[in-house]
KEFIKOL-9703 format. One record per residue: residue in three letters; x, y, z of N, C-alpha, C in turn; residue number from 1. Coordinates in steps of 0.05 Angstrom, whole numbers, plus 32768, in hexadecimal, padded with zeros to 4 digits. Example, Ala and Ser with C-alpha at 12.3 -4.5 7.8 and 13.67 -1.06 7.14 Angstrom:
BEGIN
('ALA'; (8108; 7F8E; 809C); (80F6; 7FA6; 809C); (8108; 7FBE; 809C); 1)
('SER'; (8101; 7FD3; 808E); (8111; 7FEB; 808F); (8102; 8001; 809D); 2)
This chain:
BEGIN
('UNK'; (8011; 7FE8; 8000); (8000; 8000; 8000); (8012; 8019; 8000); 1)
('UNK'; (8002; 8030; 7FF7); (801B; 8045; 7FF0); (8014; 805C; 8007); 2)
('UNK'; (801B; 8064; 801A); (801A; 8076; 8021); (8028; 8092; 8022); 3)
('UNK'; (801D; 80A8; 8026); (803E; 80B9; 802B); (8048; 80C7; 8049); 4)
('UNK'; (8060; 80C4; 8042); (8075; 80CC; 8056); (8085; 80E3; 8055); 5)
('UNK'; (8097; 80E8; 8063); (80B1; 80F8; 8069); (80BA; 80F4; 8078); 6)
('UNK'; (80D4; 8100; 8079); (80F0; 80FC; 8084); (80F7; 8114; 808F); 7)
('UNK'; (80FA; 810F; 80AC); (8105; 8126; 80B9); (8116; 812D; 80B6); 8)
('UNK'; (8127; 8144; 80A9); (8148; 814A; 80A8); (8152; 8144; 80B3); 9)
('UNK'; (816A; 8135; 80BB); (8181; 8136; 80CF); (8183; 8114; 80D4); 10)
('UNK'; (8162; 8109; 80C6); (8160; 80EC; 80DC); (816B; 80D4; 80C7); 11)
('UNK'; (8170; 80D8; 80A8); (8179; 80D2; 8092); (8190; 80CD; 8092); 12)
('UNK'; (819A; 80AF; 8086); (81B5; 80B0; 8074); (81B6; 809F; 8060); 13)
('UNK'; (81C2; 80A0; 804F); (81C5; 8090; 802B); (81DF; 8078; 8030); 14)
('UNK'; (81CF; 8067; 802C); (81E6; 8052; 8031); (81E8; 804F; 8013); 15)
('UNK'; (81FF; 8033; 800E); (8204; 8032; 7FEE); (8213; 8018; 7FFA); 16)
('UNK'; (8210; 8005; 7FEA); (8218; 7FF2; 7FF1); (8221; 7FE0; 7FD2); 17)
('UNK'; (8242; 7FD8; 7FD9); (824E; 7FC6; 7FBC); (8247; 7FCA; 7FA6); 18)
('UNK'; (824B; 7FE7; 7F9C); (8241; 7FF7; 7F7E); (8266; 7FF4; 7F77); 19)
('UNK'; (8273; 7FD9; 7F72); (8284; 7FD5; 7F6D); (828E; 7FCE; 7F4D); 20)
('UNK'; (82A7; 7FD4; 7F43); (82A2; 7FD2; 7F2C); (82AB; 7FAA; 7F22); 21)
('UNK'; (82AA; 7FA5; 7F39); (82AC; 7F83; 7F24); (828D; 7F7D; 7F19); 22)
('UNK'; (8277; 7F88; 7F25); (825C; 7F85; 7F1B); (8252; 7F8E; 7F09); 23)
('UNK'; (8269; 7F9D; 7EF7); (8261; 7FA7; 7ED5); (827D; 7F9B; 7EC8); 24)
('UNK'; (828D; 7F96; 7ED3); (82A8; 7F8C; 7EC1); (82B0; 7F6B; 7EC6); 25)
('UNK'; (82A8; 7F61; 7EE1); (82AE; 7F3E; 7EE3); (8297; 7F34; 7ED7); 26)
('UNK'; (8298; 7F1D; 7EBD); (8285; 7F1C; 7EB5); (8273; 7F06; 7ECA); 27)
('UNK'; (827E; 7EF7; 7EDA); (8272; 7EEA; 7EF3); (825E; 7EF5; 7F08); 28)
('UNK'; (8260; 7F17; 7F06); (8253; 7F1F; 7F1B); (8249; 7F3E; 7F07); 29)
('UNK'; (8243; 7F37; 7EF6); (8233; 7F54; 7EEA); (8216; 7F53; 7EF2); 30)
('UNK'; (8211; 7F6A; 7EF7); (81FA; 7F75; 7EFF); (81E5; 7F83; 7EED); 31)
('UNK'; (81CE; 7F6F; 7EDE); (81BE; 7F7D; 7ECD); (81B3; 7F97; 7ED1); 32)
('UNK'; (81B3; 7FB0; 7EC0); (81B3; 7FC8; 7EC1); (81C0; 7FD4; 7ED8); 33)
('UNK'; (81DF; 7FD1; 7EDA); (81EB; 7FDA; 7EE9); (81EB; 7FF8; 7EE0); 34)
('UNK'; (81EC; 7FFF; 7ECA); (81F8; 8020; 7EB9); (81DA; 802F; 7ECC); 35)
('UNK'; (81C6; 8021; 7EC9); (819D; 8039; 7ED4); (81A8; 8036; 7EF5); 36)
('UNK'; (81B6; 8021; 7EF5); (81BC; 8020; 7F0D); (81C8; 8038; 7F25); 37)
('UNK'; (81E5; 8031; 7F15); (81F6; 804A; 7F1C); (81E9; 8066; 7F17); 38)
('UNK'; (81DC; 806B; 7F05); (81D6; 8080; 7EFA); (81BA; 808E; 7F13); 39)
('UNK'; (81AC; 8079; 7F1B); (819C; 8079; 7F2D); (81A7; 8081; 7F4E); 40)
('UNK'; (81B9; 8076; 7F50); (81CF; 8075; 7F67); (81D3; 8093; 7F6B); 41)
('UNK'; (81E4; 809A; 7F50); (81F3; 80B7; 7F51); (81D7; 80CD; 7F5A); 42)
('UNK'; (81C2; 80C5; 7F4C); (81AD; 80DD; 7F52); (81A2; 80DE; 7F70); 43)
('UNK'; (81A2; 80C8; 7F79); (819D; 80BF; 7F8C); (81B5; 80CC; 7FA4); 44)
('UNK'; (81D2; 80C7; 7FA0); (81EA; 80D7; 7FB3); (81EC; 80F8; 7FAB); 45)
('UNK'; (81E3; 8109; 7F93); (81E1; 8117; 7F93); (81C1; 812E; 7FA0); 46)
('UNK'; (81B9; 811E; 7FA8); (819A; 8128; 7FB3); (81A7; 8124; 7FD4); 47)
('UNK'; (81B4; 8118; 7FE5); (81C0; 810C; 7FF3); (81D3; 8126; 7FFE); 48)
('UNK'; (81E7; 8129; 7FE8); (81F2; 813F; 7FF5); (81EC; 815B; 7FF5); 49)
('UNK'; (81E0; 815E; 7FE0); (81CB; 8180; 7FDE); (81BB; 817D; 7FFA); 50)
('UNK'; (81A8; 8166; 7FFF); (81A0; 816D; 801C); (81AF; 8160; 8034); 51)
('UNK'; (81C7; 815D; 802F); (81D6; 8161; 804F); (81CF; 8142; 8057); 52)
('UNK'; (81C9; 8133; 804D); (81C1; 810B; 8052); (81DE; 8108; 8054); 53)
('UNK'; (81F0; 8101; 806C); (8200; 80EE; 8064); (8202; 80D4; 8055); 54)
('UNK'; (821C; 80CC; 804B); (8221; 80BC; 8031); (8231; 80A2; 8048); 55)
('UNK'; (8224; 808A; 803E); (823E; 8074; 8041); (8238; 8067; 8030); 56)
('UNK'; (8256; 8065; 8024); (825F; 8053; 8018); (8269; 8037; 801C); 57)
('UNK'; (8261; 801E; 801E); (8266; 8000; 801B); (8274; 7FE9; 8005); 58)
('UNK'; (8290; 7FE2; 800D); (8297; 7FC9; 7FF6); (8290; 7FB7; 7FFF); 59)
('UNK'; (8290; 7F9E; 7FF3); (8298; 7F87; 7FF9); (82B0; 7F7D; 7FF9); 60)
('UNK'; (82C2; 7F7A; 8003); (82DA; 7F6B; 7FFD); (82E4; 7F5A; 8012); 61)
('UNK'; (82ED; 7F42; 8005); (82F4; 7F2D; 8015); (8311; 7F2D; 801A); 62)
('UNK'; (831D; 7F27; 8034); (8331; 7F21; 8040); (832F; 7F04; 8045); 63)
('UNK'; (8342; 7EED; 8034); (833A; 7EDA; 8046); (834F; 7ECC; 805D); 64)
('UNK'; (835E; 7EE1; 8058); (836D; 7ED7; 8077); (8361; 7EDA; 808C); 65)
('UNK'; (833F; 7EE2; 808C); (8339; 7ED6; 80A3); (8327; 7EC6; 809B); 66)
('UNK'; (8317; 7EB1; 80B2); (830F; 7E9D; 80AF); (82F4; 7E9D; 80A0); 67)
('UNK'; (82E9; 7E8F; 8088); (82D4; 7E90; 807D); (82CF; 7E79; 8077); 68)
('UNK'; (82C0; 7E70; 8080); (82B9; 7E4E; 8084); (82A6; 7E49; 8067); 69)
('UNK'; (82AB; 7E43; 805A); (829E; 7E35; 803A); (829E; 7E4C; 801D); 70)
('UNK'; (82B5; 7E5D; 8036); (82AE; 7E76; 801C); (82B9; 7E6D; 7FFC); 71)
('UNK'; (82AF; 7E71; 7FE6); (82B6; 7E6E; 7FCD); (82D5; 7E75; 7FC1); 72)
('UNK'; (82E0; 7E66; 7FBA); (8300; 7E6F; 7FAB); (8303; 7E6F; 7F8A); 73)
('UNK'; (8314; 7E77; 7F88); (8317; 7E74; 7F63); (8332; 7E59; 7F68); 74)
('UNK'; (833A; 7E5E; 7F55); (834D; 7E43; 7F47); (8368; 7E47; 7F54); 75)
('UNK'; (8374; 7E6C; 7F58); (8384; 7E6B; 7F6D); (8382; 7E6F; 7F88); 76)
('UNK'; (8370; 7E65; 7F94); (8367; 7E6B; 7FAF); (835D; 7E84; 7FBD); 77)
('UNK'; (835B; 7E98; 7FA4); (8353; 7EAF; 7FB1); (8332; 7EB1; 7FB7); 78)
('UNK'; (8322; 7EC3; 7FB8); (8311; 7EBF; 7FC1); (82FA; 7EC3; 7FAA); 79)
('UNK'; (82E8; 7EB3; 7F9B); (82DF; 7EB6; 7F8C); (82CF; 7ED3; 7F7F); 80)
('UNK'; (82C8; 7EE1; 7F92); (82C0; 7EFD; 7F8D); (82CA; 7F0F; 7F9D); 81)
('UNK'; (82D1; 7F2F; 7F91); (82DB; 7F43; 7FB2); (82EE; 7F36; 7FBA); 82)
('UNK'; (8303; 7F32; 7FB0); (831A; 7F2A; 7FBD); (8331; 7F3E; 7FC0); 83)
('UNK'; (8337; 7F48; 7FDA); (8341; 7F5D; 7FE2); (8356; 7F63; 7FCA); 84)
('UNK'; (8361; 7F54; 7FB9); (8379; 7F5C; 7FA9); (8370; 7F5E; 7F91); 85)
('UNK'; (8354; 7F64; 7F8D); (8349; 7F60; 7F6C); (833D; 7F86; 7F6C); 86)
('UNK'; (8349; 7F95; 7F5B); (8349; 7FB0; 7F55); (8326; 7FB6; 7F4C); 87)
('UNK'; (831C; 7FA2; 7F45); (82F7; 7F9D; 7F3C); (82EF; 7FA8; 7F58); 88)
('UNK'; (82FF; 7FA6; 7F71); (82E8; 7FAB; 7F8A); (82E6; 7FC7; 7F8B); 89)
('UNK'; (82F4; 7FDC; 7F81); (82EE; 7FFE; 7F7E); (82D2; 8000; 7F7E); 90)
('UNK'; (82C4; 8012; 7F90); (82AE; 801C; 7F80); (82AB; 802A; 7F68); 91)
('UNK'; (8298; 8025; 7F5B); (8295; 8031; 7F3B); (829E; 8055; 7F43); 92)
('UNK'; (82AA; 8059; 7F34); (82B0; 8080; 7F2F); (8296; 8094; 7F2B); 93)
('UNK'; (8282; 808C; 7F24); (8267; 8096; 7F22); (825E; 809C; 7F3F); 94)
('UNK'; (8260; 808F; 7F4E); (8252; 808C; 7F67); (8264; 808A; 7F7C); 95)
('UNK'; (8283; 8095; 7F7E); (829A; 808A; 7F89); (828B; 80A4; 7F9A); 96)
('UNK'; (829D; 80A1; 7FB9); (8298; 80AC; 7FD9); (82A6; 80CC; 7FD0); 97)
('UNK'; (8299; 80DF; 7FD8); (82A9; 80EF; 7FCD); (82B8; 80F9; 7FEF); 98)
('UNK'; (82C1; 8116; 7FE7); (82D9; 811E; 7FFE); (82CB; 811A; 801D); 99)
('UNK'; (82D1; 8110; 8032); (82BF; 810A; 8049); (82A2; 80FA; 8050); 100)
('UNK'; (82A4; 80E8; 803D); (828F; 80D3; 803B); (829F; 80BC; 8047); 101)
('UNK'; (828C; 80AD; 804E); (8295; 8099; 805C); (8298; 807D; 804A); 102)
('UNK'; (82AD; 807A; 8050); (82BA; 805F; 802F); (82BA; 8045; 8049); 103)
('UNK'; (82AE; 802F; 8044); (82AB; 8016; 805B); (82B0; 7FFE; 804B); 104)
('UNK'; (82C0; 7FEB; 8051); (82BF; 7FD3; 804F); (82B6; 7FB7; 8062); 105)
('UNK'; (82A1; 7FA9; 804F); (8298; 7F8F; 805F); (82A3; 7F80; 8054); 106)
('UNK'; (829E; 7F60; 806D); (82A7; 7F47; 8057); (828E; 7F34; 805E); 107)
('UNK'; (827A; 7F48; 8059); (8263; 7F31; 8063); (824D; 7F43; 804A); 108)
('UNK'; (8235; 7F31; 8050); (821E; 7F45; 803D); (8212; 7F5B; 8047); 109)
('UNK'; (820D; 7F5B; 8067); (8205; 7F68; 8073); (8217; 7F8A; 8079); 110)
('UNK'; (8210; 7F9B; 8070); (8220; 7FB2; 8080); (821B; 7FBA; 80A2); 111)
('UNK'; (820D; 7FA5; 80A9); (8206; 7FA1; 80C1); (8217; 7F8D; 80D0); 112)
('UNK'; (8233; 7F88; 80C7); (8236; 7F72; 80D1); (8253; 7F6B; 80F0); 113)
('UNK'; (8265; 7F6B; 80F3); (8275; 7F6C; 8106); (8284; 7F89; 8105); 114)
('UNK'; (8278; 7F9D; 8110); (827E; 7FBD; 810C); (8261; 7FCE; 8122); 115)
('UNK'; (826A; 7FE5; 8126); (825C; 7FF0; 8137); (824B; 8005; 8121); 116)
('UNK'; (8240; 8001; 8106); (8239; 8011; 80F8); (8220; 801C; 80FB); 117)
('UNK'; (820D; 8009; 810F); (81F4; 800F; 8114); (81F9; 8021; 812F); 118)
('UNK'; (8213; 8021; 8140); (8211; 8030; 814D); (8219; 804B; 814C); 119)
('UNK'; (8223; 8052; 813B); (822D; 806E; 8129); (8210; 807C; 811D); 120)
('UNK'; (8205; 806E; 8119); (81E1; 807A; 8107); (81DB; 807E; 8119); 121)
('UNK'; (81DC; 8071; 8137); (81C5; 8079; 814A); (81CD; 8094; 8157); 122)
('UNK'; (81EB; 8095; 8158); (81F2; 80AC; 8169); (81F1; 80BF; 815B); 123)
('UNK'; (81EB; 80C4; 8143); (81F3; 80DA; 812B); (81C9; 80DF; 8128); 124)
('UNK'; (81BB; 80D3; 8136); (819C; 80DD; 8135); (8193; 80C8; 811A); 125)
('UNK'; (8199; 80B3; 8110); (8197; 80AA; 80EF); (8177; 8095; 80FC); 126)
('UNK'; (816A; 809B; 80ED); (814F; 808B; 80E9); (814B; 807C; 80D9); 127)
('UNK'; (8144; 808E; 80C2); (8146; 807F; 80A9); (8164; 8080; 8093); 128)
('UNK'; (815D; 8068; 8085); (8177; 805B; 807B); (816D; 805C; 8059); 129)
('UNK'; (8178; 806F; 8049); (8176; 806A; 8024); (817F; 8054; 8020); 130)
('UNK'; (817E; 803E; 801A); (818F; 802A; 800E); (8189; 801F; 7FF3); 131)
('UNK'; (81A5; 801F; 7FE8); (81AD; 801A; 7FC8); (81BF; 800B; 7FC3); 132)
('UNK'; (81C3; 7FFB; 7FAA); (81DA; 7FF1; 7FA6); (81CB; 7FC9; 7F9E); 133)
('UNK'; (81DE; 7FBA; 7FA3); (81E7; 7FA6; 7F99); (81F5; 7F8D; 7FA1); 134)
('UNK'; (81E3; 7F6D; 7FA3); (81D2; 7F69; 7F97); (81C1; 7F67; 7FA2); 135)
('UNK'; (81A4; 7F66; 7F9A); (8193; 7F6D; 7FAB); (8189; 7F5A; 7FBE); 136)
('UNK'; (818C; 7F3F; 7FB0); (817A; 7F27; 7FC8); (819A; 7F28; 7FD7); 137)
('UNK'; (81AD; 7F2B; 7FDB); (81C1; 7F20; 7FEB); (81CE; 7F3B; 7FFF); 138)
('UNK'; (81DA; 7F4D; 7FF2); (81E7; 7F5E; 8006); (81D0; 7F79; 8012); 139)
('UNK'; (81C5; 7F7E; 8001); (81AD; 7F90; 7FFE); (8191; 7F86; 800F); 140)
('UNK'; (8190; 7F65; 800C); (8180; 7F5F; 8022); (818C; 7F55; 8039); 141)
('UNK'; (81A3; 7F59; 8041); (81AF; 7F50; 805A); (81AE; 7F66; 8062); 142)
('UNK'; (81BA; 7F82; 8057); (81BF; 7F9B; 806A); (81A2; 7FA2; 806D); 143)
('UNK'; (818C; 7FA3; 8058); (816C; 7FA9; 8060); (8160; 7F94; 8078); 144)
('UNK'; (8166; 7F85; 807E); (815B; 7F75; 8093); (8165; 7F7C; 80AA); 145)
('UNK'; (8181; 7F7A; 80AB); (8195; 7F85; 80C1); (818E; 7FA8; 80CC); 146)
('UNK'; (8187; 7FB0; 80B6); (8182; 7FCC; 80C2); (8164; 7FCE; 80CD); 147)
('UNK'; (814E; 7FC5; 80C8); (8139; 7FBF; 80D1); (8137; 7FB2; 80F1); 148)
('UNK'; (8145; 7F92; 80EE); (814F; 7F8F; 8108); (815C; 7F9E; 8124); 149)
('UNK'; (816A; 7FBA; 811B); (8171; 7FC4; 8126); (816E; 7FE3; 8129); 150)
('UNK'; (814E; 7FE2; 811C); (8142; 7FFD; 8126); (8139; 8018; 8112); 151)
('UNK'; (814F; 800C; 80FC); (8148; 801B; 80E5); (8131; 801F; 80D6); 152)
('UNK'; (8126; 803B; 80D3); (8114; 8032; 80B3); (8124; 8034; 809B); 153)
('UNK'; (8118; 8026; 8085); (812D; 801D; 806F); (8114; 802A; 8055); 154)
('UNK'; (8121; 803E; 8047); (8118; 8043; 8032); (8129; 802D; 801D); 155)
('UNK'; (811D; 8020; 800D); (8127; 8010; 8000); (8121; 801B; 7FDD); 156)
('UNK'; (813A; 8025; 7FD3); (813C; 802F; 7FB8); (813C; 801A; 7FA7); 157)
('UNK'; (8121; 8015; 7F9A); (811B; 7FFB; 7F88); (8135; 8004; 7F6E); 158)
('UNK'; (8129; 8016; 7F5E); (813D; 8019; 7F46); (8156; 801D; 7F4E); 159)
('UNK'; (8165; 8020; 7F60); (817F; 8024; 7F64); (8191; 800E; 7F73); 160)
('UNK'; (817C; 7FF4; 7F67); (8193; 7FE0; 7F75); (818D; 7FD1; 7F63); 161)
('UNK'; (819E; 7FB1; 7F5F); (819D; 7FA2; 7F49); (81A8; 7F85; 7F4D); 162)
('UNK'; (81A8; 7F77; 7F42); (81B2; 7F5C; 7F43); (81B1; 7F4D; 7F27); 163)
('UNK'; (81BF; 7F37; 7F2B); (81C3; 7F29; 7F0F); (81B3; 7F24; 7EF0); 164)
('UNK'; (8198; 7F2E; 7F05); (817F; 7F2F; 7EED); (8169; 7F31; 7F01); 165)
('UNK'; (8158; 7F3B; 7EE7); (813A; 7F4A; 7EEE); (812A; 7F3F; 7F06); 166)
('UNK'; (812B; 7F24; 7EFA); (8123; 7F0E; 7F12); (812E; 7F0A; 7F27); 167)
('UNK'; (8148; 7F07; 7F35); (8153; 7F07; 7F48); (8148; 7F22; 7F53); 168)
('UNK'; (814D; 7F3F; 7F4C); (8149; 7F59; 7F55); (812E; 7F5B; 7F5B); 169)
('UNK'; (811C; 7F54; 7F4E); (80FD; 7F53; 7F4E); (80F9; 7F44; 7F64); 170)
('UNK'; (80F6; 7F2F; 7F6B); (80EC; 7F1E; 7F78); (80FF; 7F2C; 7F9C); 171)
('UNK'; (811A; 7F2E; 7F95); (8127; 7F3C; 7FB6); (8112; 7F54; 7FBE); 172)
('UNK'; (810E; 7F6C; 7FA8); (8100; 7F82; 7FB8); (80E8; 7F73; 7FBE); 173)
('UNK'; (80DD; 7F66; 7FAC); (80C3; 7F5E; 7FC2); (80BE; 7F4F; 7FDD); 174)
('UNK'; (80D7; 7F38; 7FD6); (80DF; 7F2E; 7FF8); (80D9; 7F41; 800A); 175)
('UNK'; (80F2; 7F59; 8007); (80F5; 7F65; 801D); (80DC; 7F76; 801D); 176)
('UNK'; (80CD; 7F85; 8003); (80B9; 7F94; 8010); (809F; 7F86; 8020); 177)
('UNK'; (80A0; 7F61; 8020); (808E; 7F59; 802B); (8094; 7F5F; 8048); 178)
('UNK'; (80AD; 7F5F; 8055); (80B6; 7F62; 8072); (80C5; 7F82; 807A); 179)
('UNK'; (80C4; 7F90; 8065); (80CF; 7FA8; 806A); (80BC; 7FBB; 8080); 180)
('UNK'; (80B8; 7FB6; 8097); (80A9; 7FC3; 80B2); (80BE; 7FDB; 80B9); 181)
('UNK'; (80AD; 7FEC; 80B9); (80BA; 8009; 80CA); (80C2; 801E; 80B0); 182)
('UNK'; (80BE; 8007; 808F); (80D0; 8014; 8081); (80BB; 8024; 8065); 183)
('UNK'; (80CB; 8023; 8052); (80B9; 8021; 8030); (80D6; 8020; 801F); 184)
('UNK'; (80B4; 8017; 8006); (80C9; 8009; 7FEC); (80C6; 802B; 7FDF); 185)
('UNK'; (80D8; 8033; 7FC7); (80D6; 8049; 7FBC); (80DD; 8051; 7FA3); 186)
('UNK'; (80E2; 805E; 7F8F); (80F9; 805F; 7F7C); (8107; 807A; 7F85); 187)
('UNK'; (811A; 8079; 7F6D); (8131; 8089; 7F6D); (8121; 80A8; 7F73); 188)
('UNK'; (811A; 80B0; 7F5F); (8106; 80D0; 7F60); (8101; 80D5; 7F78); 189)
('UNK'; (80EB; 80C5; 7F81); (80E3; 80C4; 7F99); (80E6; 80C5; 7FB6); 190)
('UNK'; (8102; 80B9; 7FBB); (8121; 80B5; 7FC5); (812A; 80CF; 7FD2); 191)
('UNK'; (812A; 80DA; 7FB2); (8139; 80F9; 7FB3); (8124; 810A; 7FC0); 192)
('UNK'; (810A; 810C; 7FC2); (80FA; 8115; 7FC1); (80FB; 811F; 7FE0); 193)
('UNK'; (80FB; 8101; 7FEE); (80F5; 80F7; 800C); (8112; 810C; 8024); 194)
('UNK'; (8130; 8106; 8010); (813A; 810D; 801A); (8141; 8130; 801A); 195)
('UNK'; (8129; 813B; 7FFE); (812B; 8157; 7FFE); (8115; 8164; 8018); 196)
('UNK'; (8104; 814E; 8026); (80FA; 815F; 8037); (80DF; 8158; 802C); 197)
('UNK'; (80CF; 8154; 8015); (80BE; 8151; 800E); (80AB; 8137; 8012); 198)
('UNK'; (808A; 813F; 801C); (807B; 8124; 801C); (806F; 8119; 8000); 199)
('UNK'; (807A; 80F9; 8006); (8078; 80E9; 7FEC); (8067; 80CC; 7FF3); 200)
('UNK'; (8057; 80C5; 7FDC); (804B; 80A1; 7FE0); (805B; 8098; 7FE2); 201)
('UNK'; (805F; 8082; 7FEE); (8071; 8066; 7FEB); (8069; 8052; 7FF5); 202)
('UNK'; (806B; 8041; 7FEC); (8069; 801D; 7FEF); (8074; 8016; 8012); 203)
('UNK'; (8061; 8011; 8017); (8064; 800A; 803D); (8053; 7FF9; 803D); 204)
('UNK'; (805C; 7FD8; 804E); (8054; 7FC0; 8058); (803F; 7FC4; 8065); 205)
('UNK'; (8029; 7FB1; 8062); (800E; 7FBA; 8073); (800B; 7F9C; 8073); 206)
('UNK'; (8007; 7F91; 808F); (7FFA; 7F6E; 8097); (8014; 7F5E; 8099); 207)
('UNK'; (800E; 7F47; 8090); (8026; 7F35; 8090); (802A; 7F25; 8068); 208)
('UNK'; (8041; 7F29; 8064); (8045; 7F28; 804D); (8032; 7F2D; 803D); 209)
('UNK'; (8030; 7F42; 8030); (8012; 7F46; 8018); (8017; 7F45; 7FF6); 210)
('UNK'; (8032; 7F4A; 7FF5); (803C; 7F41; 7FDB); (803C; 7F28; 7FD4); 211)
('UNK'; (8026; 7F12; 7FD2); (8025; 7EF2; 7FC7); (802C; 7EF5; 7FA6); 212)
('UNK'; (8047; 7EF9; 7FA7); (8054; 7EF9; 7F87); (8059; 7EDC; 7F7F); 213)
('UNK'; (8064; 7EDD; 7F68); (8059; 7EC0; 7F54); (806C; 7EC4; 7F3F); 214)
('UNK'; (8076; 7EAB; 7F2E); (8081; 7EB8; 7F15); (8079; 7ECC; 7EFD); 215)
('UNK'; (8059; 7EC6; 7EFD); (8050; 7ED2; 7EFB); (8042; 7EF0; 7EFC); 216)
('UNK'; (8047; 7EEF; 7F12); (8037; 7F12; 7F1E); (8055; 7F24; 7F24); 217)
('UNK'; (806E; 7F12; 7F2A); (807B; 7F25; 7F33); (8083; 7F47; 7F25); 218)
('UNK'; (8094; 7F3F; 7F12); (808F; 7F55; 7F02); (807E; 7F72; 7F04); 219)
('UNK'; (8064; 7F6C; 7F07); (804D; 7F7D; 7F0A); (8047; 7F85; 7F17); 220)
('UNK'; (8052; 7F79; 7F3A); (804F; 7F7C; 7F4C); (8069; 7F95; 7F59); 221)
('UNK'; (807A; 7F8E; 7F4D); (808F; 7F95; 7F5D); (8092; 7FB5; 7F48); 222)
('UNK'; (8082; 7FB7; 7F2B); (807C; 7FD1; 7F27); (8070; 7FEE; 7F35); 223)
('UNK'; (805C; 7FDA; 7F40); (804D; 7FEA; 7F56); (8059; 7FF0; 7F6B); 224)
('UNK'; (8069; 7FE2; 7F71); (806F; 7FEA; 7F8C); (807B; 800F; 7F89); 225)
């Protein structure tokens, strides 16, 4: 159901999560419409800093000198994706941290994960959380769950995140908008809109799961949102 909202100044921040460039250049881990992607991203960090939203920035990259019990390798033992010595883990230049942004590395999906990052939002006044980026059923729904769990509301930027294909990406936003409580689903425009100060509709969870998507319906469904 769509209702509208706003965003108190001050209580906002834009996360961005693994807008890395092995996901337009490894052909193993490309990200369908990564280019609307980024491009969605940038409009999205520039609405961000015109109104004063702090920016974090998120990689993934793997260290595996420490312990990762079943994690994936390539043929020389490195780590099959994000491997701390593979130059693909940069964030893309489009959407790179600019001067005094906060540049973070995980080695998990979650940006929620062994770090005090949720406790830095709380002391800084942070309520709600923009989140963007990549891919969507895996790191994008680990940090959306994780931040929910721990108090956040989560505006979730449908067009500005992505995964291997339509179907994978389709079917994650609707997971999460079936359990997204406290939060809403949104697009990019819209996004910008929320964080200029302005009241906007958006896609907010009402009952217990109400999205009954299908191979069929998904698509159609996840338009509306």
């Amino acid at each position: 159901m769509k209702m509208p909202i706003s965003i108190r100044r001050g209580t906002v921040a834009a996360v961005f999560i693994d807008l890395q460039e092995e996901h337009r250049k490894d052909k193993r881990y490309l990200v369908e419409g990564f280019a609307d992607i980024l491009a969605n991203v940038r409009r999205l960090q520039e609405a961000a800093r015109r109104n004063f939203v702090p920016l974090y920035h998120w990689a993934y990259i793997v260290d595996l000198a420490e312990a990762r019990p079943f994690h994936p390798v390539d043929g020389s033992g490195k780590s099959a994706f994000s491997d701390k010595d593979d130059p693909l883990t940069a964030i893309c230049h489009e959407v790179a941290p600019q001067d005094g942004e906060a540049m973070l590395v995980k080695q998990e999906a979650s940006a929620f994960g062994k770090n005090d990052f949720a406790d830095q939002l709380k002391v800084s006044g942070i309520e709600w959380l923009v989140i963007a980026g990549v891919w969507t059923e895996a790191c994008i729904d680990a940090t959306v769950k994780d931040a929910v769990a721990r108090g956040f509301r989560v505006l979730l930027v449908k067009d500005a995140c992505g995964s291997a294909s339509a179907a994978m990406h389709q079917t994650g936003i609707l997971n999460l908008a079936n359990r997204l409580y406290g939060g809403a689903v949104t697009n990019t425009l819209d996004a910008c809109r929320l964080m200029a100060g302005d009241t906007v509709k958006v896609w907010q969870v009402e009952g217990s799961v109400p999205l009954r998507f299908t191979f069929e319906n998904a698509a159609q469904l996840y338009a509306e949102l």
